[in-house]
C-alpha positions as CSV (number, residue, x, y, z in Angstrom):
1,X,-29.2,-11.6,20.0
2,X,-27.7,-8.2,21.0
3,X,-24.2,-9.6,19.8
4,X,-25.9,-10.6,16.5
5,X,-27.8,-7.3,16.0
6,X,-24.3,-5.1,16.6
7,X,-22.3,-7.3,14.0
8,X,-25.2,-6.6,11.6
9,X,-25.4,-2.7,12.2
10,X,-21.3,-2.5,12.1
11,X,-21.9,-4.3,8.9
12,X,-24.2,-1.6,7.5
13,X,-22.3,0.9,8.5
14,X,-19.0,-0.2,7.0
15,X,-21.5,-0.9,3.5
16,X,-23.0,2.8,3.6
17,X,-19.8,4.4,4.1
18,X,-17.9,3.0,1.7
19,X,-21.0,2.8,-0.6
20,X,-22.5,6.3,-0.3
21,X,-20.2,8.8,1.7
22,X,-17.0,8.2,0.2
23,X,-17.4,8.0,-3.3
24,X,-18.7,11.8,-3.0
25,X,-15.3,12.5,-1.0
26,X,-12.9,11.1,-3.6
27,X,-14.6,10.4,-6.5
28,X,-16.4,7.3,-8.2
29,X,-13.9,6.5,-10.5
30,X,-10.9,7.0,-7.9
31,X,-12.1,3.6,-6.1
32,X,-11.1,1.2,-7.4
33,X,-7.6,2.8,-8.0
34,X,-7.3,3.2,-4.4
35,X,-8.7,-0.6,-3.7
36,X,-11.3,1.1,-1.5
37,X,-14.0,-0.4,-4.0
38,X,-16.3,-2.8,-2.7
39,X,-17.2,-5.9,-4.3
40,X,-21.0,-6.4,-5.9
41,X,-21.2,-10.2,-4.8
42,X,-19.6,-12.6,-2.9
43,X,-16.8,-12.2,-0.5
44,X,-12.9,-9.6,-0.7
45,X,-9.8,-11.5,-0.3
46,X,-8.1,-8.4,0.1
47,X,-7.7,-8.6,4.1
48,X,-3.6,-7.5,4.8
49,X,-2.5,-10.5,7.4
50,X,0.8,-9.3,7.7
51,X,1.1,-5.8,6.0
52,X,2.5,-4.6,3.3
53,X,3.7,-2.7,0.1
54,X,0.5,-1.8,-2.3
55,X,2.2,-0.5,-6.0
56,X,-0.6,-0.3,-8.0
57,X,-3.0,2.2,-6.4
58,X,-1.7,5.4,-7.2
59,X,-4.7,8.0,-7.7
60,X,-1.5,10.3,-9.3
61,X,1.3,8.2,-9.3
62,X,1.8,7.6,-5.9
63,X,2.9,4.3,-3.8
64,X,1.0,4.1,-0.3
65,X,2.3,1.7,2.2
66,X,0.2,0.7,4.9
67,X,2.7,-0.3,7.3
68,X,1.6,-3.3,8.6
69,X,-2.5,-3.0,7.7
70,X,-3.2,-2.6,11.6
71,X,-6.4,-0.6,10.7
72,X,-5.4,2.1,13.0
73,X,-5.6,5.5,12.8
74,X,-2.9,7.9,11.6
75,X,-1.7,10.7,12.8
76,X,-1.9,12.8,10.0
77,X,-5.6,11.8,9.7
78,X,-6.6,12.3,13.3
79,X,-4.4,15.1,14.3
80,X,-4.7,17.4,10.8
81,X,-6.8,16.3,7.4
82,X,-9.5,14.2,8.7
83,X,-11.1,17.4,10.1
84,X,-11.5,18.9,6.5
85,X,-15.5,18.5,7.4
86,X,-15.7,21.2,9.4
87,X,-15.4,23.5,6.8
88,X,-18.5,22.0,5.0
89,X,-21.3,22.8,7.8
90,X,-23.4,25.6,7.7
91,X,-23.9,28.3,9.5
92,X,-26.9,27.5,11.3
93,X,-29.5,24.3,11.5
94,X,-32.9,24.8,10.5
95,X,-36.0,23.2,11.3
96,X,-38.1,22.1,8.4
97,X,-41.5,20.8,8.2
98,X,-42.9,18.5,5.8
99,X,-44.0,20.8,3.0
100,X,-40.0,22.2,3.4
101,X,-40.5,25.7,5.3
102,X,-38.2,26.6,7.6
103,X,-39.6,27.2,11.0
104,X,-37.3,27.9,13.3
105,X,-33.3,28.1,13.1
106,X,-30.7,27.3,15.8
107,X,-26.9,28.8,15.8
108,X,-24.4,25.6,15.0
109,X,-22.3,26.7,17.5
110,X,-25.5,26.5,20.1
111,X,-26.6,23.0,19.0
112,X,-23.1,21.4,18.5
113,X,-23.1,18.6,20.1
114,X,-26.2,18.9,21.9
115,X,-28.5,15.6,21.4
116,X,-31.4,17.7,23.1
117,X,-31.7,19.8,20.8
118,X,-33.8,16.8,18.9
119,X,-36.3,15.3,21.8
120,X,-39.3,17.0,20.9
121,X,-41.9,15.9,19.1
122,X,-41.0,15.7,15.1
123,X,-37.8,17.3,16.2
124,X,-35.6,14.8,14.5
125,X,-37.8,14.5,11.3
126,X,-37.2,18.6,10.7
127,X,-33.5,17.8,11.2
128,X,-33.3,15.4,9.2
129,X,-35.2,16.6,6.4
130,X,-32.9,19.4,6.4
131,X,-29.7,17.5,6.6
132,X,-31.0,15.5,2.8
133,X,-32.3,19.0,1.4
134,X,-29.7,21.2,1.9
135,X,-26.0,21.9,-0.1
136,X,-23.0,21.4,2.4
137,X,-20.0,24.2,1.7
138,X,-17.7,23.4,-0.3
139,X,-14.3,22.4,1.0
140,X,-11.7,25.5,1.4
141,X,-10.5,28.3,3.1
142,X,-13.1,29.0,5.2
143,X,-14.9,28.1,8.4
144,X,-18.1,29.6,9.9
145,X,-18.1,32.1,12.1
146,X,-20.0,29.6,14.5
147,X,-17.2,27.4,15.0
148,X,-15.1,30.2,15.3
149,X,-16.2,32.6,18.1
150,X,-19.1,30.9,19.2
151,X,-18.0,27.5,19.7
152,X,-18.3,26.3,23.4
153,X,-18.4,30.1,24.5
154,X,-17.6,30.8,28.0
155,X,-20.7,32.3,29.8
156,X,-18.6,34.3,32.3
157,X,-16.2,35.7,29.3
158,X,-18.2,35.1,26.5
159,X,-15.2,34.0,24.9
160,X,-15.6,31.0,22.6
161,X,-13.0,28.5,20.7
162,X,-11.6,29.3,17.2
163,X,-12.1,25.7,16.0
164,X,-9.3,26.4,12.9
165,X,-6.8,28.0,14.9
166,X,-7.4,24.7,17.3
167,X,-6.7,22.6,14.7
168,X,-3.7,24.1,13.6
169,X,-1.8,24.5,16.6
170,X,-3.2,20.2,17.0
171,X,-1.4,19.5,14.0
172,X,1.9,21.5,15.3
173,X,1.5,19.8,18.7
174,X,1.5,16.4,17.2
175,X,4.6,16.9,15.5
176,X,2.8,17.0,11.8
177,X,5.2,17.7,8.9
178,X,4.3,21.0,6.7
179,X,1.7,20.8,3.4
180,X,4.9,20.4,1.2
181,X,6.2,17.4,2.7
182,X,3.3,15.5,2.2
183,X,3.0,16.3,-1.3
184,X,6.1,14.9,-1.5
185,X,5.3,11.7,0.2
186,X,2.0,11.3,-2.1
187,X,5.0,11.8,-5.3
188,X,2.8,15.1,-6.7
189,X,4.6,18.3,-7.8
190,X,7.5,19.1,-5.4
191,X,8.3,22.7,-5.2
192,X,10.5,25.1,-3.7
193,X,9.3,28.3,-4.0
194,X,5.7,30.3,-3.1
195,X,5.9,31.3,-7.5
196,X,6.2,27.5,-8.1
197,X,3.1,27.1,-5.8
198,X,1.0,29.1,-7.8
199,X,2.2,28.1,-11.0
200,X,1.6,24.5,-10.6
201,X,-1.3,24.0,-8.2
202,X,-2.6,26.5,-5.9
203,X,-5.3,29.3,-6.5
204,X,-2.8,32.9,-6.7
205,X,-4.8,34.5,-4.4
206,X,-4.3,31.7,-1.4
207,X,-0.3,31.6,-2.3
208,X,-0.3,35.4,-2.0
209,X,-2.1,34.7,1.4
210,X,0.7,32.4,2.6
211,X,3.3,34.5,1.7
212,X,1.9,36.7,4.1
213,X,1.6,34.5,6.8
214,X,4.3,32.0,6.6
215,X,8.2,32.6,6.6
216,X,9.0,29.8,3.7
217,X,6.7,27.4,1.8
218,X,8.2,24.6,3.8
219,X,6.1,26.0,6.6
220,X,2.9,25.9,5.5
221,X,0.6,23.6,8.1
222,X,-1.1,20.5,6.0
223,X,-4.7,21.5,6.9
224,X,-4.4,24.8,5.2
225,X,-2.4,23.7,2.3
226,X,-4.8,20.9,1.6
227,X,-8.2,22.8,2.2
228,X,-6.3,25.5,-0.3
229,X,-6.1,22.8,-3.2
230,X,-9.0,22.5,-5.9
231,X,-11.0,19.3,-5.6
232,X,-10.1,16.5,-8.2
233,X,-12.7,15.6,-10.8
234,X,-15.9,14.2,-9.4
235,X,-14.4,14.4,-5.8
236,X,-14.6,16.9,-2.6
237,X,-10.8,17.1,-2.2
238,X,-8.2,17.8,-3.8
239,X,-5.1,15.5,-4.5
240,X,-2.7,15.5,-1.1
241,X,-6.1,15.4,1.0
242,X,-7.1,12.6,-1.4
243,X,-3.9,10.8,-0.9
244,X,-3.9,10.7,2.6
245,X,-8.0,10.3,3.1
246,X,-7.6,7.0,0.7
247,X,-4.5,5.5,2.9
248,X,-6.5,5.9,6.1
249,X,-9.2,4.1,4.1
250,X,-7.5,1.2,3.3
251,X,-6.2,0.6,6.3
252,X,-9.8,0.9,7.9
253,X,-11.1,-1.6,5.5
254,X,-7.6,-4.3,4.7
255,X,-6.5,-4.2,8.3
256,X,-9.8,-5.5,9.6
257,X,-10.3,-8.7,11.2
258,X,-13.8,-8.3,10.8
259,X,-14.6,-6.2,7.9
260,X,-17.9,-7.5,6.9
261,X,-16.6,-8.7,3.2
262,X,-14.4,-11.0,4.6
263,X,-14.4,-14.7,4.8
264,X,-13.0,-15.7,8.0
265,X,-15.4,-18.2,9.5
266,X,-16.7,-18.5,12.2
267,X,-17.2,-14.5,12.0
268,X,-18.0,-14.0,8.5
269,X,-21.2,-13.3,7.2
270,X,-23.0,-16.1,4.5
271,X,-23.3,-14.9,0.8
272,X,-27.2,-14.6,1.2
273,X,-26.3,-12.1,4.3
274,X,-23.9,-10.0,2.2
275,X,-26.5,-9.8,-0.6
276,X,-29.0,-8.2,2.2
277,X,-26.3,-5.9,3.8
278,X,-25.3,-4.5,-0.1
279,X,-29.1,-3.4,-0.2
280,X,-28.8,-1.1,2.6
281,X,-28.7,2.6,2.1
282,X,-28.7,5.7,4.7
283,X,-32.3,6.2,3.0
284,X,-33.5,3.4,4.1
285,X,-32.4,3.4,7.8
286,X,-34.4,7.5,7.6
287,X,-37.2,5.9,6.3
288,X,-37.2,3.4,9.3
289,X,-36.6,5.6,12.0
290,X,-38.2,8.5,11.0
291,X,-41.9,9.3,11.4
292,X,-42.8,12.3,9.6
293,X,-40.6,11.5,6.6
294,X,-42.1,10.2,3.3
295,X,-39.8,11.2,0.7
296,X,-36.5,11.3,0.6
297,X,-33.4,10.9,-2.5
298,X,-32.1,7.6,-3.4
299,X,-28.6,8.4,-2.2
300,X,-29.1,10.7,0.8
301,X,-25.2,12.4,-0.1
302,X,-26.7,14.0,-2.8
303,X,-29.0,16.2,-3.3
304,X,-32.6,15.4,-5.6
305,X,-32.0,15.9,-9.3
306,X,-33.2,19.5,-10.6
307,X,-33.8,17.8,-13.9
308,X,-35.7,14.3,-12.7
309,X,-32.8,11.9,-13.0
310,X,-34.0,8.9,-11.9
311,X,-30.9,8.2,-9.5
312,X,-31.2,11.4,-7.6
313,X,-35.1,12.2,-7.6
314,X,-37.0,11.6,-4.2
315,X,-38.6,8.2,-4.2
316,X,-41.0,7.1,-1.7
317,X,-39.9,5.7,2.0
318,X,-42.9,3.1,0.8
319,X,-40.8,2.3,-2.4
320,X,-36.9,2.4,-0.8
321,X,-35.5,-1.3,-1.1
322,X,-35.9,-3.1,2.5
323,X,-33.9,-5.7,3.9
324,X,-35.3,-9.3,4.4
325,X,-34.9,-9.7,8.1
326,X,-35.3,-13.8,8.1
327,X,-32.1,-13.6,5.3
328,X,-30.0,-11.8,8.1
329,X,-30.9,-14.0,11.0
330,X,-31.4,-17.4,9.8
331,X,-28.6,-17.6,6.7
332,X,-25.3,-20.1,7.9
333,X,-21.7,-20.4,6.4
């Protein structure tokens, strides 16, 4: 039962992921471009047995090879871009109650990491409701001060972490190549100078900023490069983050065994079990597990609809589609 019950939840979470969260990272229409779409019935023949060269999913003409589909992790991702989210949380966490005040207010760099923060009563509900209700940053040039001096602060010094300066020197000490090389390797606009920068893709003001700070162009560290880029159309990041966020992607989702789309008996789910795990959203799972929550938006990534759109306007938890337990369980191949 346990075994059963954890291949169902790695199932949901795979579906919401790739469902909810990353079409407001890259972009709706980038999916399918990037073969990180998922399908709306039956099963994805897409699983990479052996690896290989993919040609024809170029977001901006470029050609990503997953050498050898493992479903890995890359460097690049791990070490450098894949911490682009920290610039997106705020400042502080707040808790909310029902009617959407805010009643108290905790330092990120205090709560980070700290699950006790959320053991009392209603705790988790305020938390929650303010995690669905409120804008993150905007990706960029820019990290709150919490994560900066108060992060992990020593209580003898007082002294905290500087999470960006962390990251940078991570991505020097794992032998990352510099911003410009990876445009390169994602075939966009290769330049040789800090004018060409700022001609072609990059705000003036940050160029003038790396000229400052770095000795060539060639030096500029990916995570600053990248954060320094405006987002593509519909998406969060811009188009060397996108790149690189998309190859990790696919080899999450075409270098798994187990992937929950795939076929592969005797570990594959039935179709009548896929068609339960495509109804589950991050709303739903709230709605469950929450106590003092009764609305919430349709797609918990974005925020409710100022003008009563349909598809982002709160809806009831009583009225959020639920998953039909005996279809899970009792379904076979």
């Amino acid at each position: 039962m346990f075994q059963e019950a954890r291949r169902i939840v790695i199932a949901q979470t795979q579906h919401i992921t790739y469902s909810e969260f990353v079409p407001v990272i890259v972009g709706k229409a980038n999916l399918k471009r990037h073969a990180i779409d998922l399908q709306t019935n039956g099963y994805d023949s897409r699983y990479d047995m052996v690896g290989g060269q993919l040609n024809n999913l170029a977001l901006i003409n470029w050609t990503v090879c997953l050498e050898g589909a493992d479903g890995s992790t890359l460097n690049v991702y791990a070490a450098a871009m894949g911490h682009f989210f920290l610039t997106l949380l705020p400042d502080r966490i707040s808790i909310t109650d029902s009617f959407g005040h805010s009643r108290r207010e905790e330092p990120l760099g205090k709560v980070f990491n700290d699950a006790s923060f959320i053991y009392q009563r209603n705790r988790l509900d305020a938390v929650l409701r303010f995690l669905t209700e409120t804008p993150i940053r905007k990706p960029g040039l820019h990290i709150t001060p919490e994560l900066k001096n108060a992060f992990r602060r020593d209580g003898t010094s007082g002294q905290g972490i500087d999470v960006a300066a962390y990251i940078i020197q991570m991505g020097r000490d794992h032998g990352i190549p510099g911003y410009l090389q990876w445009r390169r390797y994602c075939q966009l606009d290769n330049v040789q100078s800090f004018a060409s920068m700022s001609a072609k893709f990059l705000p003036s003001v940050n160029v003038s900023m790396f000229e400052q700070l770095y000795g060539s162009p060639e030096d500029v560290d990916l995570i600053v490069g990248g954060l320094a880029e405006a987002p593509l159309p519909g998406a969060l990041l811009g188009p060397t983050f996108s790149c690189l966020f998309a190859q990790q992607l696919q080899k999450t989702k075409r270098g798994d065994r187990f992937w929950y789309e795939n076929f592969f008996y005797p570990s594959s789910f039935s179709t009548q079990q896929l068609e339960e795990i495509r109804k589950t959203t991050l709303a739903r799972i709230i709605c469950d597990n929450a106590d003092d929550l009764r609305f919430v938006q349709h797609n918990v990534f974005s925020l409710q609809d100022d003008y009563g759109l349909v598809i982002q306007a709160t809806i009831l938890c009583d009225r959020s589609p639920h998953l039909t337990v005996n279809d899970l369980t009792n379904s076979t191949n």
